[in-house]
C-alpha positions in Angstrom: 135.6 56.5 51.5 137.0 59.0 48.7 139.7 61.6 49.5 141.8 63.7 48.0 144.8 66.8 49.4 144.6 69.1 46.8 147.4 72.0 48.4 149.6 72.3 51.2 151.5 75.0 53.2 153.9 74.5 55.9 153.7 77.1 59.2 157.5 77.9 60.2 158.3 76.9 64.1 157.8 79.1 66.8 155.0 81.0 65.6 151.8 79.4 66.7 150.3 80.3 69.9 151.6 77.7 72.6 147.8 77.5 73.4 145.5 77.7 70.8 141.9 79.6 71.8 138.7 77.8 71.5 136.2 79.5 69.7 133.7 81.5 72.0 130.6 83.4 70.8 130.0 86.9 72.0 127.1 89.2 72.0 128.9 90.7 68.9 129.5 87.7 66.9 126.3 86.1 68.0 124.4 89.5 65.9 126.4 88.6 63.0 125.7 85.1 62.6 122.1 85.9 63.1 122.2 89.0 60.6 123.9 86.1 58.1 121.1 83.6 58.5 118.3 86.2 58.2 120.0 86.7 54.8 120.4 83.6 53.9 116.9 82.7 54.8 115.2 85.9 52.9 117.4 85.1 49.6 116.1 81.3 50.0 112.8 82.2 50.1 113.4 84.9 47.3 114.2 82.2 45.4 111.9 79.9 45.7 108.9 82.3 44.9 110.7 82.9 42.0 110.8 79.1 40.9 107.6 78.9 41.9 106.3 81.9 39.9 108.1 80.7 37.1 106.5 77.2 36.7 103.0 77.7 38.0 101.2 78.0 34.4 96.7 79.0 35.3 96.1 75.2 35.5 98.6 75.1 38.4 97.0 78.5 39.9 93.6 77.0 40.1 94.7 73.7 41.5 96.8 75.6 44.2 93.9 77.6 45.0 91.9 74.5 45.6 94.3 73.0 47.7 94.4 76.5 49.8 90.7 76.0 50.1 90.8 72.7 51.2 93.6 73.7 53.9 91.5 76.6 55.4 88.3 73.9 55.7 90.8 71.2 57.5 91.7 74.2 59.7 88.5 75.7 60.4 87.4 71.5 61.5 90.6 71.1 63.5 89.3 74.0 65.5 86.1 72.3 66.9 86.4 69.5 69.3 83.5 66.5 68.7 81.3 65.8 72.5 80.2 62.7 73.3 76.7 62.8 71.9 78.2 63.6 68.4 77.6 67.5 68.5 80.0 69.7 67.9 81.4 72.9 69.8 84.0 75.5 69.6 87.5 74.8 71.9 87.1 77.3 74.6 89.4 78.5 77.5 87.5 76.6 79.9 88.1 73.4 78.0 91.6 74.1 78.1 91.2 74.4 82.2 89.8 71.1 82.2 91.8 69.2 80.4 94.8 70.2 82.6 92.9 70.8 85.8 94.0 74.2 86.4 91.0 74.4 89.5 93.1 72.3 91.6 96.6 73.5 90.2 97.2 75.0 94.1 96.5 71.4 95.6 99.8 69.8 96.3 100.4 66.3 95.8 102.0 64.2 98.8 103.7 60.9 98.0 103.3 57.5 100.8 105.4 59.0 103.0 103.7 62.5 103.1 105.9 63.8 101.3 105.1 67.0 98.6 105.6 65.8 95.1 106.3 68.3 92.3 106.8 68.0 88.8 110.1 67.3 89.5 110.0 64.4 91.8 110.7 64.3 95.5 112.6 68.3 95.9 114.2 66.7 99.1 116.2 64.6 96.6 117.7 67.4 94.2 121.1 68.6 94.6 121.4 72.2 96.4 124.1 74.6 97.2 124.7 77.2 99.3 123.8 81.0 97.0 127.7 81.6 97.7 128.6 78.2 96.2 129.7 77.0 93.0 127.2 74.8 91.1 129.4 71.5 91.0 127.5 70.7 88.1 128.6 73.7 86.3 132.4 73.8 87.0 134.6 72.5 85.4 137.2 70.8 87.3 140.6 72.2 87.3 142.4 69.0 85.7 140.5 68.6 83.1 140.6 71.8 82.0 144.5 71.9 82.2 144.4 68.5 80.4 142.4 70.5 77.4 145.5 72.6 77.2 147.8 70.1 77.6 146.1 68.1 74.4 145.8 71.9 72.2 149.4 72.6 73.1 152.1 73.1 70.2 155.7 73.6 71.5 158.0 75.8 69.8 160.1 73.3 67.8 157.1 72.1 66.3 155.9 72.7 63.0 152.6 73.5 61.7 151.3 71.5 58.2 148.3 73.0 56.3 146.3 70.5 54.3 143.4 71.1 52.0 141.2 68.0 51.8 138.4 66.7 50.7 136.5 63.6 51.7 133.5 62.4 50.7 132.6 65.5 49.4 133.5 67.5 52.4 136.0 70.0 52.1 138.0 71.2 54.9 141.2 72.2 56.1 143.4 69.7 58.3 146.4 71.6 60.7 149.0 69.0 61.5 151.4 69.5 63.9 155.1 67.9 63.4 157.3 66.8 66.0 160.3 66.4 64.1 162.3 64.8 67.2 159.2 62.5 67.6 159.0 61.7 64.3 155.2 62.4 65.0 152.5 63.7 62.7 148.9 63.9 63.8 145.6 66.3 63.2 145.6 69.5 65.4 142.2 70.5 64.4 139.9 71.0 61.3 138.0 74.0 59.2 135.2 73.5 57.3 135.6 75.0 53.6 133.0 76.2 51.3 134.5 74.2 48.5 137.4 72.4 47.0 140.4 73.7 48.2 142.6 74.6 45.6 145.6 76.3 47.2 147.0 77.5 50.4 149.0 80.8 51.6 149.9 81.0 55.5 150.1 84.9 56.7 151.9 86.7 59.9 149.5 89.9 59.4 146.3 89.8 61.7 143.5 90.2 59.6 139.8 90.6 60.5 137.7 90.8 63.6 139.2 90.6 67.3 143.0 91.8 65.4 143.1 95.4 66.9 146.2 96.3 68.4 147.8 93.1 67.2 151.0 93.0 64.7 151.8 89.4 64.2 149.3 86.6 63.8 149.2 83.3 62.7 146.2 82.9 59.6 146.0 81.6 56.4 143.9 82.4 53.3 142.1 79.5 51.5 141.5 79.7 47.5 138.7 77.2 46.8 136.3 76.7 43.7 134.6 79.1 45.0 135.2 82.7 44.1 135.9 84.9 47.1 139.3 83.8 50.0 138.5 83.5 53.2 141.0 84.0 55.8 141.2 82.1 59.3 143.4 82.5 62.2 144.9 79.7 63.2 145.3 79.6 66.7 141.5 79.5 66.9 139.8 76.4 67.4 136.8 75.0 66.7 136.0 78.5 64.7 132.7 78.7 62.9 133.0 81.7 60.8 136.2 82.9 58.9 137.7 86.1 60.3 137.6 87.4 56.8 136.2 87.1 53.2 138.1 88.3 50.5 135.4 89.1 47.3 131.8 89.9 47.0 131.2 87.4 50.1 132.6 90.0 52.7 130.6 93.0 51.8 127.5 93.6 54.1 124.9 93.0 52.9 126.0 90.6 50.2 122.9 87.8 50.4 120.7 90.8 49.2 122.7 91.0 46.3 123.0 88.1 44.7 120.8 88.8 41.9 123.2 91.8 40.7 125.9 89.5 41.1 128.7 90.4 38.2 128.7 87.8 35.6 132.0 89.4 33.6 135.3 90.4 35.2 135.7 93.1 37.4 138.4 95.5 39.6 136.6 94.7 42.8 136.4 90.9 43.2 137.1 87.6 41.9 133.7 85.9 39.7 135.6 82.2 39.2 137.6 79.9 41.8 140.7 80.8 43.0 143.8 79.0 42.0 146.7 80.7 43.5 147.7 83.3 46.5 151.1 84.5 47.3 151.6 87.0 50.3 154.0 89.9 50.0 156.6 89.2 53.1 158.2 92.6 52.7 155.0 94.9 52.6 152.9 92.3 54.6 149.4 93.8 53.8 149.6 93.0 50.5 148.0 89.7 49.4 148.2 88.4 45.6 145.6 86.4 43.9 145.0 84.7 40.8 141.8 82.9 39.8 139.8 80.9 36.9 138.2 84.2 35.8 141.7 85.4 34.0 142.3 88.3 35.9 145.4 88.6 39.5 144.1 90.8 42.5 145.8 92.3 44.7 144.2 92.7 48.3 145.1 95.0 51.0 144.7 92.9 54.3 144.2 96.1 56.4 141.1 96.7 54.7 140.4 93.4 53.3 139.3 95.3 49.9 140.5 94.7 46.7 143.4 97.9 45.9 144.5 96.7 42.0 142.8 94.2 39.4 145.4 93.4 36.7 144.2 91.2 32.9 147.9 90.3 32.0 147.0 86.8 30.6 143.8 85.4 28.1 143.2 82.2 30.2 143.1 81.2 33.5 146.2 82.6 35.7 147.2 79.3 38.1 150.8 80.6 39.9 152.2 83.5 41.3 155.2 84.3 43.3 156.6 87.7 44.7 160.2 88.9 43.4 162.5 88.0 46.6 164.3 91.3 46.3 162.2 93.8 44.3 159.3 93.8 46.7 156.4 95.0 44.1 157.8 92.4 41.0 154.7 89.6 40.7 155.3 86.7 38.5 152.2 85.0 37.1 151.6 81.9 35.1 148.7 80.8 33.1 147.0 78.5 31.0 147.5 80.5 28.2 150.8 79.0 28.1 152.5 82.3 29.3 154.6 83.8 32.1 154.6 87.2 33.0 156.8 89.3 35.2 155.3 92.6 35.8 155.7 95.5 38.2 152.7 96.3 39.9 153.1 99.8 40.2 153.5 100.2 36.7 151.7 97.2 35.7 152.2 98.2 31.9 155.9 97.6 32.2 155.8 94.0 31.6 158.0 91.2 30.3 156.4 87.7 28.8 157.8 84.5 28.5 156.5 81.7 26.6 156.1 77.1 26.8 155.2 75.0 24.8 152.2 73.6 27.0 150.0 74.5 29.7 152.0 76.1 32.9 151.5 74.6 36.0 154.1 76.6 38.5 156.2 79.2 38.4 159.2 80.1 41.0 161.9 82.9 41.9 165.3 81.3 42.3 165.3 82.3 46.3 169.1 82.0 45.9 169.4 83.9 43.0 166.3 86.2 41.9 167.6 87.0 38.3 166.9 83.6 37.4 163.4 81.9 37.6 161.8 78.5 37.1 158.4 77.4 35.1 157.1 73.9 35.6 154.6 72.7 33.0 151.4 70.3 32.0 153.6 68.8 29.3 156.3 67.4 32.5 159.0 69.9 31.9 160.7 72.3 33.8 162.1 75.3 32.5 164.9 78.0 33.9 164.9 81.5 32.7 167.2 84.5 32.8 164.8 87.6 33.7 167.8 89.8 32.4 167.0 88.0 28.7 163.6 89.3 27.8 162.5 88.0 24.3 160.9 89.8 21.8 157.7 87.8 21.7 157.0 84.7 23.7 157.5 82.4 21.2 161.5 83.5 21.0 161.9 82.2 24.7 165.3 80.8 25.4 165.6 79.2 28.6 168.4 78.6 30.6 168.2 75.1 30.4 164.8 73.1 30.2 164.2 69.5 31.7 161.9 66.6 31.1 161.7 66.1 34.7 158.4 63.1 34.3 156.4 62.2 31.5 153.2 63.6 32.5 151.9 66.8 34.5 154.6 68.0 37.0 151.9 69.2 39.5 153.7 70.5 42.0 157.5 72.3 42.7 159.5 73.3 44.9 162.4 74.9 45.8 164.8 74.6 49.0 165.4 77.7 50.6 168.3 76.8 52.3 169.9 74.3 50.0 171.0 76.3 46.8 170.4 74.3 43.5 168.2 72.0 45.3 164.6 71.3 43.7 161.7 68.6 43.7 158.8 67.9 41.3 155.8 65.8 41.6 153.8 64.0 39.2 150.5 62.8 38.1 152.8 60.0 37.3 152.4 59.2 41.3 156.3 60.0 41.5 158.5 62.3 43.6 161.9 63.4 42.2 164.6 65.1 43.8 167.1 67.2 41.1 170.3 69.1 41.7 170.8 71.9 39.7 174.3 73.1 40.1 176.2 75.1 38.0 173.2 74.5 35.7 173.8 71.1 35.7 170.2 69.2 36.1 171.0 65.8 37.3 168.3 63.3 39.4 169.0 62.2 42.6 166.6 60.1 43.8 163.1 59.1 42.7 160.4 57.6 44.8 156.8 56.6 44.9 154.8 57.1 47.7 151.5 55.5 48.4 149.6 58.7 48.1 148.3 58.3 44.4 148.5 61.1 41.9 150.5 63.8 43.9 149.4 67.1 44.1 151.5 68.7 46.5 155.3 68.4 47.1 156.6 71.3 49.7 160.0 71.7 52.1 160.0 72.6 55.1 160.3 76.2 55.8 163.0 76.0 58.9 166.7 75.1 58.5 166.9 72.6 61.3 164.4 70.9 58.9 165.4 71.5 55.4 165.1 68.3 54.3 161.7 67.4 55.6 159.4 67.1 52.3 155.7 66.9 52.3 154.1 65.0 49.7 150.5 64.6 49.4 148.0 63.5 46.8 144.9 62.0 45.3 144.4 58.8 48.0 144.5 62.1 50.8 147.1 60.9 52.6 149.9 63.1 53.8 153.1 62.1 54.4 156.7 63.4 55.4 159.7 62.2 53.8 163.3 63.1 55.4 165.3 63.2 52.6 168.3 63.7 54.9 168.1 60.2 55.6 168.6 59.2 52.1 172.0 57.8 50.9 171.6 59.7 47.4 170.9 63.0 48.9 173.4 62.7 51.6 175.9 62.0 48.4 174.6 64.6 46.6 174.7 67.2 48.9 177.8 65.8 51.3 180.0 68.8 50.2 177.6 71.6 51.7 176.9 69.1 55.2 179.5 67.2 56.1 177.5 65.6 58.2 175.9 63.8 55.8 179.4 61.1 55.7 177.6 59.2 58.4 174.7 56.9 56.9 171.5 56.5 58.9 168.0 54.6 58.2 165.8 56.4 56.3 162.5 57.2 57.1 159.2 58.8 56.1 156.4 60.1 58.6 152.8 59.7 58.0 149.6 60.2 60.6 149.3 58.6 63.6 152.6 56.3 62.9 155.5 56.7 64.9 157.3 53.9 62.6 158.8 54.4 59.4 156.3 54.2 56.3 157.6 52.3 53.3 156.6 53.0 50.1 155.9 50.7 47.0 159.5 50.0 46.4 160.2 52.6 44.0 164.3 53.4 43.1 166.6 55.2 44.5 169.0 57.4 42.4 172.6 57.1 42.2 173.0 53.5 42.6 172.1 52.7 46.3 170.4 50.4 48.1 166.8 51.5 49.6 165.0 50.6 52.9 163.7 47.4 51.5 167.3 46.7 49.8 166.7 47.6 46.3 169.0 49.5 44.2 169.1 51.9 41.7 171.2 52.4 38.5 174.4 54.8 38.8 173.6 57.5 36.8 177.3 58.2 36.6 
């Protein structure tokens, strides 16, 4: 079996409903989904007349006609029934009355006791109930409801974990919850995706149907290799439709117009997959998005409509991230080997930075938003001064730059709480922990998971959890790593937590595994022995 976790996003405590819903259809809903399949169904036969038309050449026309021919003869014998004495006659109502004996349909049939026999059986051995009664067989007893609830609840010091997957060729999205005092991991529930999930953005705005009235919410929108985002709410169960599509997908009435699809860019929708989202936290309607076709989009939730298309880079656009202070700054990185910083309300006001290969992530400092970070395809990371805007992108002087691994650095992160803290992952299949300081790049500690190639590489979001990493990657296995519980870090970091004096085991959570996970004996940093009792070199 073949998997892979392309993206994940961490939910912050407390905001999931205690309860998560089950999905119900209403009347309403019920419309819609039929409305959707009479589409589907009218564009799928559309299309296949029009493969057909293609294709059938006058040879082919005369041979189907023949075989329509031949179908109408089978049809016209199928409707004569053969007697006994070989003629033939036509199948009448009367044969029909015969065959099921409809003259003695009123005669009731007694069993050996005397006893009236229906079709059911004996009635005298069916279940009844008073007209005042509940079914039995239709209620659900009160337990086992409650024990439903009991196995959907999430408490308030959990955390939820978003996980795009795909298995088999199956995409979906996986919601984890975390019990960080459990040290417990485990599979909430699932969504089906239309396609390889490519990245991940969790939202507090309601968006969609059933949202009226309602200010906070708990959804996230999905980027896959498909073109349009959908949006679900995550305290929904079992859900069959999203609650929202973002793109040529949510307009009514879209399976009619496939055939006018838009082949070239446009200002109303995305026409290539989508490879990155970032939601505006201070003006919480406004959703970013950048995609394969070159161009970033920005979404107003309350209408779910497309408000402002913007072509700031020549190649695919794969990161963006919201200035944590000025509210309408967008940063933007693309394969065009670019970074831009623009504001969106004057969206020809720009600034561009460039690297020397294919950009992979780009970052605000959280702790200080004048500076910025860039990781790329060639393993480096890069930090820039926003205040130092070069005259062309080739004159880029960064901060400092580091060759973090020796291949892609596919995923980075930054601590919020932890100033100067960072962590890159690899298509090397490694996870590195750095301390930036006083501009000071130095490794702490370096591991290899068993999860393959890794993808994604995210901390938590809460500060009673800080130091809770999840790492994911090409075997789709998801794990998290407390990097508390790491002698290196707790060095590292002792001065800020002076808690950290006191050394503990460390540990790492994966699915379904209360115990700790080892890796494959990768080092630690800074000269200290591991779980397994290997050591690392002093880097000092």
């Amino acid at each position: 079996m073949s998997s892979m976790i392309t993206t994940t996003a961490w939910v912050r405590r407390g905001v999931a409903a205690q309860f998560p819903v089950k999905y119900e259809i209403d009347e309403q809903e019920m419309n819609r989904i039929s409305e959707l399949a009479r589409m589907q169904l009218e564009e799928a036969q559309s299309d296949l007349k029009a493969a057909k038309d293609g294709k059938m050449d006058d040879g082919e026309d005369d041979a189907a006609m023949d075989e329509d021919n031949k179908a109408d003869t089978m049809d016209d014998a199928s409707e004569k029934k053969t007697s006994k004495d070989g003629n033939t006659k036509s199948t009448t109502d009367d044969d029909v009355l015969k065959e099921f004996d409809m003259d003695n349909y009123d005669n009731e049939e007694v069993d050996d006791d005397g006893e009236k026999v229906t079709m059911f059986g004996n009635v005298q051995s069916l279940a009844y109930h008073q007209p005042n009664e509940a079914d039995p067989y239709l209620v659900i007893p009160e337990d086992e409801d409650d024990e439903d609830r009991e196995e959907l609840q999430i408490m308030p010091t959990d955390n939820l974990l978003l996980s795009g997957k795909v298995e088999d060729e199956v995409a979906h999205l996986e919601v984890y919850v975390y019990e960080d005092s459990a040290d417990n991991l485990y599979v909430h529930h699932d969504i089906m995706l239309p396609g390889i999930p490519l990245c991940l953005e969790w939202l507090d705005i309601p968006v969609g149907k059933n949202t009226e009235g309602k200010t906070q919410g708990n959804f996230v929108a999905v980027g896959t290799m498909e073109p349009d985002i959908e949006i679900w709410d995550l305290d929904v169960v079992d859900s069959m439709y999203p609650n929202a599509i973002l793109g040529q997908g949510g307009k009514e009435g879209q399976a009619k117009k496939q055939k006018k699809k838009k082949s070239k860019a446009n200002d109303e929708y995305h026409i290539d997959s989508i490879l990155a989202l970032a939601a505006n936290r201070q003006h919480r309607n406004l959703l970013a998005s950048a995609s394969a076709d070159r161009t970033v989009k920005l979404w107003d939730l309350n209408t779910t409509t497309c408000a402002k298309s913007y072509s700031h880079h020549t190649d695919k656009v794969c990161s963006l991230d919201w200035h944590p202070k000025e509210s309408t700054v967008l940063l933007s990185g693309s394969y065009d080997r670019t970074v831009v910083a623009a504001d969106m309300r004057a969206p020809d006001s720009k600034a561009r930075w460039g690297v020397d290969t294919d950009v992979e992530a780009v970052r605000w400092d959280p702790h200080d938003p004048n500076y910025f970070y860039v990781s790329t395809d060639g393993g480096m990371v890069y930090r820039y001064d926003i205040r130092n805007v070069p005259a062309s992108p080739a004159e880029s002087k960064p901060v400092w730059s580091l060759q973090a691994h020796d291949s892609s650095v596919s995923s980075f992160d930054i601590n919020c709480t932890i100033p100067g803290f960072l962590v890159t992952g690899s298509t090397d299949k490694e996870v590195k922990l750095w301390n930036v300081e006083n501009d000071k790049p130095s490794l702490v500690v370096t591991r290899k998971f068993d999860i393959g190639k890794v993808f994604s590489t995210a901390f938590a979001p809460d500060p009673e959890v800080t130091f809770r990493l999840a790492v994911a990657g090409s075997k789709g296995v998801v794990q998290i790593w407390d990097a508390s519980t790491n002698a290196a870090v707790r060095r590292a970091f002792v001065s800020r937590m002076p808690e950290f004096e006191t050394p503990v085991a460390e540990r790492t959570i994966g699915v379904n595994n209360d115990d700790e996970v080892s890796d494959d004996g990768e080092e630690l940093a800074d000269g200290d022995a591991g779980p397994d009792g290997w050591e690392s070199m002093d880097e000092d």
